[in-house]
C-alpha positions as CSV (number, residue, x, y, z in Angstrom):
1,X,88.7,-3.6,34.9
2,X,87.4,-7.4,35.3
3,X,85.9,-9.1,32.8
4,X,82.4,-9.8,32.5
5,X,79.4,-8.9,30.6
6,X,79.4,-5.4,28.8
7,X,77.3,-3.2,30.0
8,X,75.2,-1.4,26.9
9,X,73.4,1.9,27.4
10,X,69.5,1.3,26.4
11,X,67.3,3.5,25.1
12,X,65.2,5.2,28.0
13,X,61.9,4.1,25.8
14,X,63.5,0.1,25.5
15,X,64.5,0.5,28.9
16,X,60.9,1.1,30.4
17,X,58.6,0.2,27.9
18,X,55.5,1.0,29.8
19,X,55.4,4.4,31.2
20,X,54.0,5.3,34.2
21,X,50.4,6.9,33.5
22,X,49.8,10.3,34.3
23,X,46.6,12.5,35.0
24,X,48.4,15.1,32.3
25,X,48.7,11.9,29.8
26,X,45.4,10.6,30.5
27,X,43.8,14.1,30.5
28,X,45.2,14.0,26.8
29,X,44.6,10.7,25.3
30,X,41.1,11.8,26.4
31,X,41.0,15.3,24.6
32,X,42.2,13.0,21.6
33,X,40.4,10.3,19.5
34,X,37.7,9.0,22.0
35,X,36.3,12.5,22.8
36,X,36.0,13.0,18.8
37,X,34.8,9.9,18.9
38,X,31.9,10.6,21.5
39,X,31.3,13.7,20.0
40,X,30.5,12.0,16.7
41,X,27.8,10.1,17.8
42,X,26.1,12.6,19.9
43,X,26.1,14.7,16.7
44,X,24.8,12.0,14.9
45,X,22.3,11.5,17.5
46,X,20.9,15.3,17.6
47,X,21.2,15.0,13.5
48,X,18.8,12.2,13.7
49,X,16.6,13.1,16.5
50,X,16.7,16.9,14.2
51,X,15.5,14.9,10.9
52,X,13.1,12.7,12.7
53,X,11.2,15.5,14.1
54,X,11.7,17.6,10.4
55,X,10.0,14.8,8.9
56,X,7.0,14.5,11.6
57,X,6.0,18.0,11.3
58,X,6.6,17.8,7.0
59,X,3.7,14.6,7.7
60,X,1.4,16.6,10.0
61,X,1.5,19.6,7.3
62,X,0.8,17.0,4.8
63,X,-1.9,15.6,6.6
64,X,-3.7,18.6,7.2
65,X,-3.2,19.9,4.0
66,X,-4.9,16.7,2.7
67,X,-7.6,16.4,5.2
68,X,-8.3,20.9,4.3
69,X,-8.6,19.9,0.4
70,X,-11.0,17.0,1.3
71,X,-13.1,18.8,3.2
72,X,-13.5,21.2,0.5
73,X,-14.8,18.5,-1.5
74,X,-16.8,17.1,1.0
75,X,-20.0,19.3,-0.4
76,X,-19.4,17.7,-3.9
77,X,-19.6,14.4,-3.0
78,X,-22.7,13.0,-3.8
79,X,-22.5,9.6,-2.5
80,X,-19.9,6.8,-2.6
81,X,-16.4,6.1,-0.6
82,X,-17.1,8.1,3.0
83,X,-15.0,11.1,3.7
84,X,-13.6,10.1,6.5
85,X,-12.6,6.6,4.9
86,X,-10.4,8.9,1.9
87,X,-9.3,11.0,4.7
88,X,-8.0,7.8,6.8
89,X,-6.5,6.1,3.6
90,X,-4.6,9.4,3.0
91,X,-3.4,9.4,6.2
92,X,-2.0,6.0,6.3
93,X,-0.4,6.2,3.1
94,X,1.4,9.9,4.6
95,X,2.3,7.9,7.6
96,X,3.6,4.8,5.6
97,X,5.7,7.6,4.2
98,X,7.3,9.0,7.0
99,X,8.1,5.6,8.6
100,X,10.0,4.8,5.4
101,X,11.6,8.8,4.9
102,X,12.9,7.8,8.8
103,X,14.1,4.5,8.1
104,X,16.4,5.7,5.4
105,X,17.5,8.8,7.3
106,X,18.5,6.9,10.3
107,X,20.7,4.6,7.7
108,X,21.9,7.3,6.1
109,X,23.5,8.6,9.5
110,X,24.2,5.9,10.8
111,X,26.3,4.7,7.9
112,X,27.9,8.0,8.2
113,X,28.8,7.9,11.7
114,X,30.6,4.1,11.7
115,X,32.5,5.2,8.7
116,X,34.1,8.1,10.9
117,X,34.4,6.5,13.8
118,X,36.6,3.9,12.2
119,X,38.6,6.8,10.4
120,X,39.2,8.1,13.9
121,X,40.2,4.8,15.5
122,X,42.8,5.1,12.8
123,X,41.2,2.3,10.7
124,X,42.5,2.6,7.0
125,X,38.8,3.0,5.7
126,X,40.1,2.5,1.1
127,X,40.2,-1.1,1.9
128,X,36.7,-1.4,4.2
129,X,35.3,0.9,0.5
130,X,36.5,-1.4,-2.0
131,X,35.5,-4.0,-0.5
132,X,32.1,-2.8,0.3
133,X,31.9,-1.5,-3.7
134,X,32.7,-5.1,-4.9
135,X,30.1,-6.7,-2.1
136,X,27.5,-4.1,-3.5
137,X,28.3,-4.9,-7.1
138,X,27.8,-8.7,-5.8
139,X,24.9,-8.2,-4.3
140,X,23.4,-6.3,-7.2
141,X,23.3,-8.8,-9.1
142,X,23.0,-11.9,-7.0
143,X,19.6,-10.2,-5.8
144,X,18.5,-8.2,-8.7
145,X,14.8,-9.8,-8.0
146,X,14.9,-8.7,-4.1
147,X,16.0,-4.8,-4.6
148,X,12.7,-4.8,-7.5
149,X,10.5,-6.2,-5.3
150,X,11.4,-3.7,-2.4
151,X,11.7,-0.4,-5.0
152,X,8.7,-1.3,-6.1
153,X,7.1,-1.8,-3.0
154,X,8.4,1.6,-2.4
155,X,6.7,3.0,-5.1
156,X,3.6,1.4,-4.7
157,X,3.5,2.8,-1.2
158,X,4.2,5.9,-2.0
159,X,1.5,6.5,-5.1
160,X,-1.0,4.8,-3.2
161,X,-1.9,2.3,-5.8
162,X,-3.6,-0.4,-3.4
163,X,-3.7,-0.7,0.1
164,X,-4.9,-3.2,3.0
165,X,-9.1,-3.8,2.1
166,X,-8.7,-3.3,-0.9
167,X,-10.2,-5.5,-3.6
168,X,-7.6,-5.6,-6.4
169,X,-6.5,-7.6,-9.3
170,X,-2.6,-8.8,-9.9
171,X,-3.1,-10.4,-12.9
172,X,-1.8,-13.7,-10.8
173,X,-4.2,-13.2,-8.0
174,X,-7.3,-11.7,-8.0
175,X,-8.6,-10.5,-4.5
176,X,-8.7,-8.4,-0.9
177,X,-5.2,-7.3,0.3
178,X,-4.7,-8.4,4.3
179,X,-1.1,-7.3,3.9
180,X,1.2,-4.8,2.3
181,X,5.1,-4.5,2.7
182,X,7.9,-3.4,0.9
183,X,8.6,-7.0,-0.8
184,X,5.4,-9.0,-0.8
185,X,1.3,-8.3,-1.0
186,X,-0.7,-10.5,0.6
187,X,-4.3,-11.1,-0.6
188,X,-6.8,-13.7,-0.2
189,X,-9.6,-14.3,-3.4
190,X,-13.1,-15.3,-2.8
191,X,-12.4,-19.2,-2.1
192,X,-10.5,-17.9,0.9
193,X,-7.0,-18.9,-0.6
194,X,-4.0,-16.6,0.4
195,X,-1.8,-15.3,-2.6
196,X,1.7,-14.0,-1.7
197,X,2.4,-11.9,-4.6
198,X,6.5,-10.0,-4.9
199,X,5.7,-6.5,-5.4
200,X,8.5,-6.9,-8.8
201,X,6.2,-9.5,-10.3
202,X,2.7,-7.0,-10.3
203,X,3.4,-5.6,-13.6
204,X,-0.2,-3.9,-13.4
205,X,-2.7,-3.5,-10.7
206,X,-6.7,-3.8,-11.2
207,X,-8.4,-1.5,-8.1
208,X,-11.8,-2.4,-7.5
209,X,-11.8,-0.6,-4.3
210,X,-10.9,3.5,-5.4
211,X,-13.4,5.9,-5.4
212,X,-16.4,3.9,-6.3
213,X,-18.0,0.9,-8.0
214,X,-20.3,0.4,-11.2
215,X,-23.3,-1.7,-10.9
216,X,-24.6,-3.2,-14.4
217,X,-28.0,-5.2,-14.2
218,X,-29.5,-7.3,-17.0
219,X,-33.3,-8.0,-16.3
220,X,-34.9,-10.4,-18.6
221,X,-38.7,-10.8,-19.4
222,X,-40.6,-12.3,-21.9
223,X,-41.2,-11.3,-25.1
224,X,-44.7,-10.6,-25.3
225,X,-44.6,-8.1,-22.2
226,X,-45.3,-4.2,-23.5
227,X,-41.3,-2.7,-23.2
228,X,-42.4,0.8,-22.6
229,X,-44.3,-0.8,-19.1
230,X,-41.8,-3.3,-18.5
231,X,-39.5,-0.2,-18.3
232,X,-41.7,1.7,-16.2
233,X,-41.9,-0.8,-13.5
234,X,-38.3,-1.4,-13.2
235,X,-37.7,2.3,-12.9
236,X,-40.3,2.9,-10.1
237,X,-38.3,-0.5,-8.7
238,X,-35.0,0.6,-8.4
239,X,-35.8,4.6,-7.9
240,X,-36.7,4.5,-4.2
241,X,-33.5,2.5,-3.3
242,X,-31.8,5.7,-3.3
243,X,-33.9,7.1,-0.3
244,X,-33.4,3.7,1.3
245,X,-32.2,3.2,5.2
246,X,-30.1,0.7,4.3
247,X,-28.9,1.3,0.6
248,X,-29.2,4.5,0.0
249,X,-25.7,5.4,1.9
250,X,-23.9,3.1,-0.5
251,X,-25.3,4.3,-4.0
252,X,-24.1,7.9,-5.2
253,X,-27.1,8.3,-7.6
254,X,-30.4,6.5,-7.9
255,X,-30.1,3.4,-10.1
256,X,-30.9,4.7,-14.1
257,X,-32.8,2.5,-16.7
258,X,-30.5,2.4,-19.8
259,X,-33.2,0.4,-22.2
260,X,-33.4,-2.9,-23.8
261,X,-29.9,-4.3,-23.9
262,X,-30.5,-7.5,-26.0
263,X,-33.4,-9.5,-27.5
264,X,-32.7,-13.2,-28.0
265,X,-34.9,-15.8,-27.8
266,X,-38.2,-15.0,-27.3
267,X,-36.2,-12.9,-24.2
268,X,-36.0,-8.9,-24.1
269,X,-33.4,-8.0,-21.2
270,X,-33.0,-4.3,-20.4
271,X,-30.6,-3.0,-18.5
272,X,-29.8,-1.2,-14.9
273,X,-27.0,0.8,-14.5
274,X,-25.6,2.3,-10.9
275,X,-22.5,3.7,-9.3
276,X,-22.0,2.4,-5.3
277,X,-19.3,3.0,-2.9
278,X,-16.4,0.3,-3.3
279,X,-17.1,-2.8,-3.2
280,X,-20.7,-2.8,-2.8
281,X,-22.0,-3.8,-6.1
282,X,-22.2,-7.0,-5.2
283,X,-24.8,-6.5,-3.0
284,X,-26.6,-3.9,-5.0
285,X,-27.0,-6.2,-8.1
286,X,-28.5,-8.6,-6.1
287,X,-31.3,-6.2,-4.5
288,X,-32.1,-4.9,-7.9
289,X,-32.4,-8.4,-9.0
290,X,-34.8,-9.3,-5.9
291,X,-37.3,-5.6,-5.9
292,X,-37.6,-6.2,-10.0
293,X,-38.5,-10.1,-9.6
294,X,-41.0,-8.3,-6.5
295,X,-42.4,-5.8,-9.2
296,X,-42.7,-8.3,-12.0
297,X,-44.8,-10.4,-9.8
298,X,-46.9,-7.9,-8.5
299,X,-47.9,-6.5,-12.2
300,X,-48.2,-9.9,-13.9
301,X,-44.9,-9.3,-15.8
302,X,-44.0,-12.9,-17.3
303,X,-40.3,-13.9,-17.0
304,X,-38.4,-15.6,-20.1
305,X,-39.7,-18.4,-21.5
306,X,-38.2,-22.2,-19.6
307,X,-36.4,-24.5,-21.5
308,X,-38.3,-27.6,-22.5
309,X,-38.6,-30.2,-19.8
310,X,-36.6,-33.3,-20.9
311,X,-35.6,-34.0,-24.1
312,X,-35.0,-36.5,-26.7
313,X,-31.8,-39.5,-25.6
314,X,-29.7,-40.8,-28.3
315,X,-28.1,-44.4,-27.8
């Protein structure tokens, strides 16, 4: 036997380490983890397209359920916020609420669907967990502030405590909401400055825009003037604005003379009292103001008495 090199007998794997594919071998690597996988996320697709669709019709039942009770109270509704502005508020607030029940389902499922899809691409998923547990714990309380202001906003969503036109007060801020999200209000007050305001900050929320508005009206006139016919005249006054084109829509009762309110002075005011739709009181105090100065002049009514002119100067 000559000498040379030995000849060893190699495995048949080490010998050929890539096999020759196969229809039979492809036809199973198929049948295996990628068709599980593919499968996953078609179920998760039909799951999610199945909620989606759960949810719409649990928000169409809701809306119509509101919009029947409403109308129901339509014929009790004197005057004040129009129907059909409750019925659209209600129906942004349900449909705020589906967006966010959707959001958080698809989440849900999707979060559900990577997690096994890594477990079937053999991905040890303890170590992907833990560290997701300790990231969470983390980021609870590195951003304790940011998960407040977004479960309030949540909430306030939700209960409907304010929303965009309404005139509300923060505590901080005081005036008309142009925005509402889930981590910051936006509102600009009367000198046309915009307030961003975090939803976790609002401890308590003023709204000057739900249901209706009070109008209070102090009218002053002399002293000397007979009350009883000072009264009188301010009554027939303020009584027809309720049959009014123009302002009768936004009062829900005529105007009401509550009496003298104060005496100071040589100065007897008495005072009006009114409830208006939202927001409109404003206005109304300021027509009441302009038919009783119109009345008093027509009957001779004198006003208050007028400070003295001038005055003494000390050096």
């Amino acid at each position: 036997m000559p000498v040379g090199i030995p000849i060893i007998d190699l495995p048949k794997a080490a010998q050929s380490p890539l096999d020759p594919l196969t229809w039979a071998g492809v036809l199973e690597w198929l049948l295996g983890a990628p068709l599980r996988i593919v499968l996953t996320i078609l179920l998760a697709y039909v799951a999610r397209r199945l909620v989606h669709r759960a949810i719409d019709k649990a928000i169409e039942k809701s809306i119509a359920r509101s919009e029947a009770a409403q109308a129901k109270r339509d014929h009790k509704r004197s005057k004040g916020m129009p129907a059909s502005t409750v019925r659209e508020r209600s129906r942004q607030r349900a449909l705020t609420t589906g967006s966010l029940l959707r959001s958080i389902a698809t989440i849900v499922i999707g979060t559900i669907t990577a997690l096994t899809v890594l477990d079937l691409m053999g991905i040890p998923l303890a170590p992907l967990l833990a560290s997701a547990g300790v990231g969470g714990i983390a980021l609870g309380f590195g951003a304790q502030a940011l998960v407040k202001d977004y479960l309030s906003g949540i909430f306030m969503i939700l209960e409907d405590q304010y929303g965009v036109g309404d005139y509300i007060d923060t505590g901080e801020a005081v005036g008309t909401v142009e925005e509402v999200s889930l981590r910051v209000t936006r509102l600009r007050d009367l000198d046309g400055v915009v307030w961003y305001v975090r939803n976790g900050e609002i401890l308590r929320i003023g709204n000057r825009s739900q249901g209706w508005s009070t109008v209070m009206v102090d009218l002053p006139f002399s002293y000397r003037e007979d009350v009883d016919q000072v009264i009188g005249i301010i009554r027939d006054a303020v009584s027809v604005m309720d049959t009014d084109e123009h302002w009768g829509p936004k009062l829900r009762e005529a105007p009401s003379v509550l009496g003298v309110e104060t005496i100071t002075a040589g100065t007897v005011s008495v005072r009006v009292f009114a409830t208006c739709a939202p927001n409109e009181n404003w206005g109304l105090q300021r027509e009441i103001r302009r038919r009783v100065k119109d009345a008093f002049d027509r009957e001779g009514i004198a006003g208050p008495p007028l400070p003295p002119v001038g005055g003494t100067h000390t050096i």
